[in-house]
Jmol script that loads the backbone (N, CA, C; Angstrom):
load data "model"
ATOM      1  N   UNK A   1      -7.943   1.763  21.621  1.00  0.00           N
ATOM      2  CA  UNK A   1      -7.478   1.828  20.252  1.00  0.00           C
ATOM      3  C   UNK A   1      -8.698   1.764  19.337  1.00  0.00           C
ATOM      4  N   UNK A   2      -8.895   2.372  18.500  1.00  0.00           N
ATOM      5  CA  UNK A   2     -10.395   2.719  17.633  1.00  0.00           C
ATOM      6  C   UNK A   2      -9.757   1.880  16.302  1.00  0.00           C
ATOM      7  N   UNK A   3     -11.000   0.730  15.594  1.00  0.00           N
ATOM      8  CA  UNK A   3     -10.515   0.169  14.334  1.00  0.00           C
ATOM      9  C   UNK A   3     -11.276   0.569  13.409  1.00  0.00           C
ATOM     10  N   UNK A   4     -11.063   0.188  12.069  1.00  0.00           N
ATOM     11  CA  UNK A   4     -11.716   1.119  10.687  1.00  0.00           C
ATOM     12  C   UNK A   4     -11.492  -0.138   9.906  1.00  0.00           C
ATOM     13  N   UNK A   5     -12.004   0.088   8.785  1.00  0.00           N
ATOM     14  CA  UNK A   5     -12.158  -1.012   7.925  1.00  0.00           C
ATOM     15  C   UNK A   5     -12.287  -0.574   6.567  1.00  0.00           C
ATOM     16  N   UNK A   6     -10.695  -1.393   5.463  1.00  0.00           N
ATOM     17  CA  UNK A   6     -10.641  -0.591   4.338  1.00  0.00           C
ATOM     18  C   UNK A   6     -11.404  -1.080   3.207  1.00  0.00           C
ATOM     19  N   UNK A   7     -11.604  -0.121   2.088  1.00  0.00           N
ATOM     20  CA  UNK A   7     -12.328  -0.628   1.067  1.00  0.00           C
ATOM     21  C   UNK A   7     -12.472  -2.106   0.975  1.00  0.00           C
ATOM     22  N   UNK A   8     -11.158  -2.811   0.881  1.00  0.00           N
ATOM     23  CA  UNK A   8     -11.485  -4.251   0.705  1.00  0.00           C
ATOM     24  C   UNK A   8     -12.065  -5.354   1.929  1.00  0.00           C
ATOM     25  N   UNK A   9     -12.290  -4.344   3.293  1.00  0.00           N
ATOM     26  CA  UNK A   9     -13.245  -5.089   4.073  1.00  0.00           C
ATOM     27  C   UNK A   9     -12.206  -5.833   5.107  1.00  0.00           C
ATOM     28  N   UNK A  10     -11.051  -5.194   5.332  1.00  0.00           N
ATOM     29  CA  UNK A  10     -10.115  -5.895   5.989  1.00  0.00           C
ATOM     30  C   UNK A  10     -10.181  -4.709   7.314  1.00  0.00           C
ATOM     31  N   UNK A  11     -10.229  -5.395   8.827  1.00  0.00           N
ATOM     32  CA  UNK A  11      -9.710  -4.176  10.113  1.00  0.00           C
ATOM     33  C   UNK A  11      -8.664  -3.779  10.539  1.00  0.00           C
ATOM     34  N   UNK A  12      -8.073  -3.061  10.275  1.00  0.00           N
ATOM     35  CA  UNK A  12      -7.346  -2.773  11.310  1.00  0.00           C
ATOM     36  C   UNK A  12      -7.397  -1.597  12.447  1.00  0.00           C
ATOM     37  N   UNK A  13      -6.216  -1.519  12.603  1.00  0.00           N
ATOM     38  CA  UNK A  13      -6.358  -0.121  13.985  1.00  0.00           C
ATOM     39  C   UNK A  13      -5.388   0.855  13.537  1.00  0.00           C
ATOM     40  N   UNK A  14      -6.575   1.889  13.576  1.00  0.00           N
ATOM     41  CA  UNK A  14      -6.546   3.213  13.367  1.00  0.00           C
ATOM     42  C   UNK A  14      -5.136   3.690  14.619  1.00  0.00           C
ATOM     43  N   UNK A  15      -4.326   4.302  13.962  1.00  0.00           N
ATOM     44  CA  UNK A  15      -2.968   4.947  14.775  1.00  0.00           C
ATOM     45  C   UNK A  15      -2.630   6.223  14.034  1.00  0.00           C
ATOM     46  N   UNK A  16      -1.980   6.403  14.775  1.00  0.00           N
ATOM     47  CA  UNK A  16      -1.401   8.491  14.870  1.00  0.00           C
ATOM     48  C   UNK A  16      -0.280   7.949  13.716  1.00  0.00           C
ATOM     49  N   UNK A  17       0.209   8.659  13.192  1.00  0.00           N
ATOM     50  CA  UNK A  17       1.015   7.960  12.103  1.00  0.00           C
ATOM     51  C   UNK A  17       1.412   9.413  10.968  1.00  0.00           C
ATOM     52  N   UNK A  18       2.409   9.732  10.768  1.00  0.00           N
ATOM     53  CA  UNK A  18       2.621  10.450   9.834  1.00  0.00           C
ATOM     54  C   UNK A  18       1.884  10.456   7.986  1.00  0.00           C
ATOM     55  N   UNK A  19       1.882  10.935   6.983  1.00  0.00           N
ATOM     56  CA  UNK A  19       1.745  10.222   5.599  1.00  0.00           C
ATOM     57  C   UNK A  19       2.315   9.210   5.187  1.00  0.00           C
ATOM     58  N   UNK A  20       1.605   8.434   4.901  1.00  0.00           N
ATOM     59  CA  UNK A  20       1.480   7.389   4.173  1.00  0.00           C
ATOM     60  C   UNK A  20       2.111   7.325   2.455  1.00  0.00           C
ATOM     61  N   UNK A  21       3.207   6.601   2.155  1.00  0.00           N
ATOM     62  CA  UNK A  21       3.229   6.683   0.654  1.00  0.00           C
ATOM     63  C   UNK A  21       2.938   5.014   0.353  1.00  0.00           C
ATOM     64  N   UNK A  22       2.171   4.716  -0.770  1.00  0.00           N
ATOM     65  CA  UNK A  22       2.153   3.248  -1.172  1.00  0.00           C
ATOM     66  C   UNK A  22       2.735   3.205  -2.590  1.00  0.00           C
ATOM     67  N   UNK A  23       3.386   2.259  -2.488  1.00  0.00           N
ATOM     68  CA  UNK A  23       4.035   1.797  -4.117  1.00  0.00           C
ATOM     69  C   UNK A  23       3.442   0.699  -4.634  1.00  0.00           C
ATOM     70  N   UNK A  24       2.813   1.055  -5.586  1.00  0.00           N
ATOM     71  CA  UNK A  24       1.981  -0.080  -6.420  1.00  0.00           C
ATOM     72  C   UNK A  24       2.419   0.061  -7.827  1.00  0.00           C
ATOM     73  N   UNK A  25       2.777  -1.368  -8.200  1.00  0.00           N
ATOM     74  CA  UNK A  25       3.498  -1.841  -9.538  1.00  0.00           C
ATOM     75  C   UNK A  25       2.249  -2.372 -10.063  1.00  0.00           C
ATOM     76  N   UNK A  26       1.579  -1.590 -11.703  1.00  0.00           N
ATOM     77  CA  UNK A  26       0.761  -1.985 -12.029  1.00  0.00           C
ATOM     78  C   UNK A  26       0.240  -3.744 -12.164  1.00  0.00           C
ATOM     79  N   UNK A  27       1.618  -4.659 -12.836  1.00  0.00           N
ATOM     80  CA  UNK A  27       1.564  -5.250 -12.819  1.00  0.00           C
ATOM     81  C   UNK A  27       2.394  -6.704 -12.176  1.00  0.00           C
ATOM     82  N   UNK A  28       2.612  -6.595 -10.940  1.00  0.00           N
ATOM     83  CA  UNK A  28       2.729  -7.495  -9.475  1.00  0.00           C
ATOM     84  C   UNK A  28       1.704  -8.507  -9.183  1.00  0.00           C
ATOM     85  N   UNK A  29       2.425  -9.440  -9.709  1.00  0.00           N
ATOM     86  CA  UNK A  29       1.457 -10.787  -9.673  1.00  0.00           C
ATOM     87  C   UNK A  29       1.325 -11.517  -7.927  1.00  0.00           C
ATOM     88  N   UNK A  30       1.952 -10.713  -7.127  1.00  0.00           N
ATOM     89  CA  UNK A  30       1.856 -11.064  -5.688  1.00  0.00           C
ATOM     90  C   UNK A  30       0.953 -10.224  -4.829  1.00  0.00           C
ATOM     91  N   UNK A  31       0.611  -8.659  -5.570  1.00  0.00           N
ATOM     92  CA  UNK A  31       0.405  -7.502  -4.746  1.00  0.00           C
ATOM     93  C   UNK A  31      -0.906  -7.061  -5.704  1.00  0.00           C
ATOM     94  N   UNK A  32      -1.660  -7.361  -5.829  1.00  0.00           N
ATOM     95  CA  UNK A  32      -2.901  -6.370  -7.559  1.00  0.00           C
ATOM     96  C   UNK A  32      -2.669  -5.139  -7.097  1.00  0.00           C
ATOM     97  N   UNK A  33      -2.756  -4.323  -8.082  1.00  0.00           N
ATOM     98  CA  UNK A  33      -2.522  -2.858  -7.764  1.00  0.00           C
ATOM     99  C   UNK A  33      -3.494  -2.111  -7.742  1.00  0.00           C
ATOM    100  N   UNK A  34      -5.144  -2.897  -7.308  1.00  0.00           N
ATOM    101  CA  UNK A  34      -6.193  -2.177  -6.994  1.00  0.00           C
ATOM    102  C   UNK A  34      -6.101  -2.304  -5.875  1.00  0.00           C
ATOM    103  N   UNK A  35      -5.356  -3.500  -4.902  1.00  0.00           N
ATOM    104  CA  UNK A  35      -5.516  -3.501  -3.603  1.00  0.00           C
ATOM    105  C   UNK A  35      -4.362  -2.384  -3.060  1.00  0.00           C
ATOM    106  N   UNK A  36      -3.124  -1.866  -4.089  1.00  0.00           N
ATOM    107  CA  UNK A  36      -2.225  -0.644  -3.535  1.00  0.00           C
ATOM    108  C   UNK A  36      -2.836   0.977  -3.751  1.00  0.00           C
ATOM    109  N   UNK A  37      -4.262   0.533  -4.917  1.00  0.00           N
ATOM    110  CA  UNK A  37      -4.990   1.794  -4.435  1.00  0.00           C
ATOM    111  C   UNK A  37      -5.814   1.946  -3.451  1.00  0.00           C
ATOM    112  N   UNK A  38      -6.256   0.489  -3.361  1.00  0.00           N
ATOM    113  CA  UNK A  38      -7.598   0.463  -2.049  1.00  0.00           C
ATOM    114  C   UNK A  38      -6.453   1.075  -0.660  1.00  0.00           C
ATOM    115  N   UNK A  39      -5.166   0.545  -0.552  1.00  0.00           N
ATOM    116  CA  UNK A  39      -4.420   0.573   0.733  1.00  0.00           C
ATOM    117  C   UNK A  39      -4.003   2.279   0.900  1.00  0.00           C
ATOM    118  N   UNK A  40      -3.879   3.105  -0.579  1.00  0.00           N
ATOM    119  CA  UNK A  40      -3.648   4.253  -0.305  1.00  0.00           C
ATOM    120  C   UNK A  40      -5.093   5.060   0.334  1.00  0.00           C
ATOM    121  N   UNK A  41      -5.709   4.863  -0.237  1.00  0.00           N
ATOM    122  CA  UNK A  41      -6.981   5.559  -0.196  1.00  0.00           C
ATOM    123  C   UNK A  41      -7.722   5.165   1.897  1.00  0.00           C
ATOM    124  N   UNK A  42      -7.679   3.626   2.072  1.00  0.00           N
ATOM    125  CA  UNK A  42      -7.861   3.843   3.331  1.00  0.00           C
ATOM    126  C   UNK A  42      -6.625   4.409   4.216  1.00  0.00           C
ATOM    127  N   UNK A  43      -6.045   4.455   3.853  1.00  0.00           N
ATOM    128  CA  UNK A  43      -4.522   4.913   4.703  1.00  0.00           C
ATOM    129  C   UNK A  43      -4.501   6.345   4.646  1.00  0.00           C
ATOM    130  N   UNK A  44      -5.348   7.250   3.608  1.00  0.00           N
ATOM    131  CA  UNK A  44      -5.675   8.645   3.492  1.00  0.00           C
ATOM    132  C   UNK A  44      -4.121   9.114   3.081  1.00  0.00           C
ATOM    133  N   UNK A  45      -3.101   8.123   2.195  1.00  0.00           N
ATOM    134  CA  UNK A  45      -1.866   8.786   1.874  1.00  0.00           C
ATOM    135  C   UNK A  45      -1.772   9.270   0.351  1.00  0.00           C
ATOM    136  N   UNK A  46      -0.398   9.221   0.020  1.00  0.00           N
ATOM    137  CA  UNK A  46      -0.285   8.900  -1.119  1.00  0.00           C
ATOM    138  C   UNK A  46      -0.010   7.875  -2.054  1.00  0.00           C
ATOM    139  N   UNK A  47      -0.343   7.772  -3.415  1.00  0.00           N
ATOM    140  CA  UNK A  47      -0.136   6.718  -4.581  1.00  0.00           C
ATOM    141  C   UNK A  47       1.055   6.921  -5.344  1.00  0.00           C
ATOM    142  N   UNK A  48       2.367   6.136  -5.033  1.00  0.00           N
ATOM    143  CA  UNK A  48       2.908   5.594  -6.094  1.00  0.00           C
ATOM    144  C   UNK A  48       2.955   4.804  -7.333  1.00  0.00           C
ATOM    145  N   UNK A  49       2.605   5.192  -8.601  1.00  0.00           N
ATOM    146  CA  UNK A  49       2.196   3.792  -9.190  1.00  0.00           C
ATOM    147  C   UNK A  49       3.304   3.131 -10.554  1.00  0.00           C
ATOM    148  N   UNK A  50       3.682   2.452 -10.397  1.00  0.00           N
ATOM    149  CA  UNK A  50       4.929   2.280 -11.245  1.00  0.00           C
ATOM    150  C   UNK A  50       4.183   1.124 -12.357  1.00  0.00           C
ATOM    151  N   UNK A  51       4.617   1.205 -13.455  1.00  0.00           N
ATOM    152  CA  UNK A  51       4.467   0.126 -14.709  1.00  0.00           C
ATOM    153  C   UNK A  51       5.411  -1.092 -14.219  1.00  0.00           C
ATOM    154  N   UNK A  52       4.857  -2.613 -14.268  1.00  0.00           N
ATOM    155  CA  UNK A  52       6.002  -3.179 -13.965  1.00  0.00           C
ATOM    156  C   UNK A  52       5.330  -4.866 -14.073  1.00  0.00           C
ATOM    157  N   UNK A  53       5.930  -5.908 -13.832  1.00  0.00           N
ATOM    158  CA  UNK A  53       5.615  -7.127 -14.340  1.00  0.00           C
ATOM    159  C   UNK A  53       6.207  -8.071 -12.870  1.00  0.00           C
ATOM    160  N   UNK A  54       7.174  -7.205 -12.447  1.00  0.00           N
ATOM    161  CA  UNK A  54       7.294  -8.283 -11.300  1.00  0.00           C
ATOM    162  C   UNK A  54       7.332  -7.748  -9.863  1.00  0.00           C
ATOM    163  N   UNK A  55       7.549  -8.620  -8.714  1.00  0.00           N
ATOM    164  CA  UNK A  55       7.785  -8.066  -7.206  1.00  0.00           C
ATOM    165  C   UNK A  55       8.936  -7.771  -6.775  1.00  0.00           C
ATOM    166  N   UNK A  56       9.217  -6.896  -6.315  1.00  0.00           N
ATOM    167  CA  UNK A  56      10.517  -6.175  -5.866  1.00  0.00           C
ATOM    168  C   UNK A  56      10.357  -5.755  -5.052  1.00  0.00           C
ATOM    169  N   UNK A  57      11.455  -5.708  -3.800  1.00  0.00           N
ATOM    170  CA  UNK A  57      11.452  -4.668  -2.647  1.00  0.00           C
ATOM    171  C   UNK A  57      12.576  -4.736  -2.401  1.00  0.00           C
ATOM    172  N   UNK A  58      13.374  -3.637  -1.407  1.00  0.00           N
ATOM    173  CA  UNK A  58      14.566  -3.818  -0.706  1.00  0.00           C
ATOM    174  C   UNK A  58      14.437  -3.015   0.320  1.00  0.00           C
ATOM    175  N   UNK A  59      15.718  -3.528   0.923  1.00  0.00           N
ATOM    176  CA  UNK A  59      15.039  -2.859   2.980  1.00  0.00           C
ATOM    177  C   UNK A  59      16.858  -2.359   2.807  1.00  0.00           C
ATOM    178  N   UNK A  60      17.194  -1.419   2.915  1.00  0.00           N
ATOM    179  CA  UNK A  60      18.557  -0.719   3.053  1.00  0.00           C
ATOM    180  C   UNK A  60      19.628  -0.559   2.240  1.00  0.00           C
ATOM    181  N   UNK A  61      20.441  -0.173   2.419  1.00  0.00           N
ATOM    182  CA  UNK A  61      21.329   0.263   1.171  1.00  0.00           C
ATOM    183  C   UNK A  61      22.073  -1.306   0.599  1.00  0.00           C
ATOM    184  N   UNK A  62      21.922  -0.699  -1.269  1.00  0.00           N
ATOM    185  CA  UNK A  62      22.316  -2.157  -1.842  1.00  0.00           C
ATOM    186  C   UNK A  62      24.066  -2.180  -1.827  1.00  0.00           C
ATOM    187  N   UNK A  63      24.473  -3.073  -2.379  1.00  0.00           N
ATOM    188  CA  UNK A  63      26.244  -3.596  -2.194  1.00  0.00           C
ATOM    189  C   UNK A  63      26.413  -3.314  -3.738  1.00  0.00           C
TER     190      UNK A  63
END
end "model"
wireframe off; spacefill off
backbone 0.3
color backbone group
């Protein structure tokens, strides 16, 4: 398994992997949204970047 190391100096391992999309909320006081550009850019995907103040996610359809 071959590892790489992203802008912010963190390793991981390099895998076969389709595109990449990252969602970065400018303003996510859990997530900075230089580290969701650093994560697009080593991930060689794309940038989502949304205006926003808080953390959100959801994993499957809502009720």
């Amino acid at each position: 398994m071959a590892f790489t190391t992203s802008p912010a100096g963190l390793a991981f391992a390099k895998i076969a992997m389709e595109a990449a999309l990252t969602i970065s909320i400018t303003g996510d006081p859990s997530s900075p949204h230089l580290a969701g550009v650093n994560l697009a850019k080593a991930l060689d995907g794309s940038l989502l970047i949304a205006k926003g103040t808080t953390h959100h996610h959801r994993v499957g359809a809502s009720a």
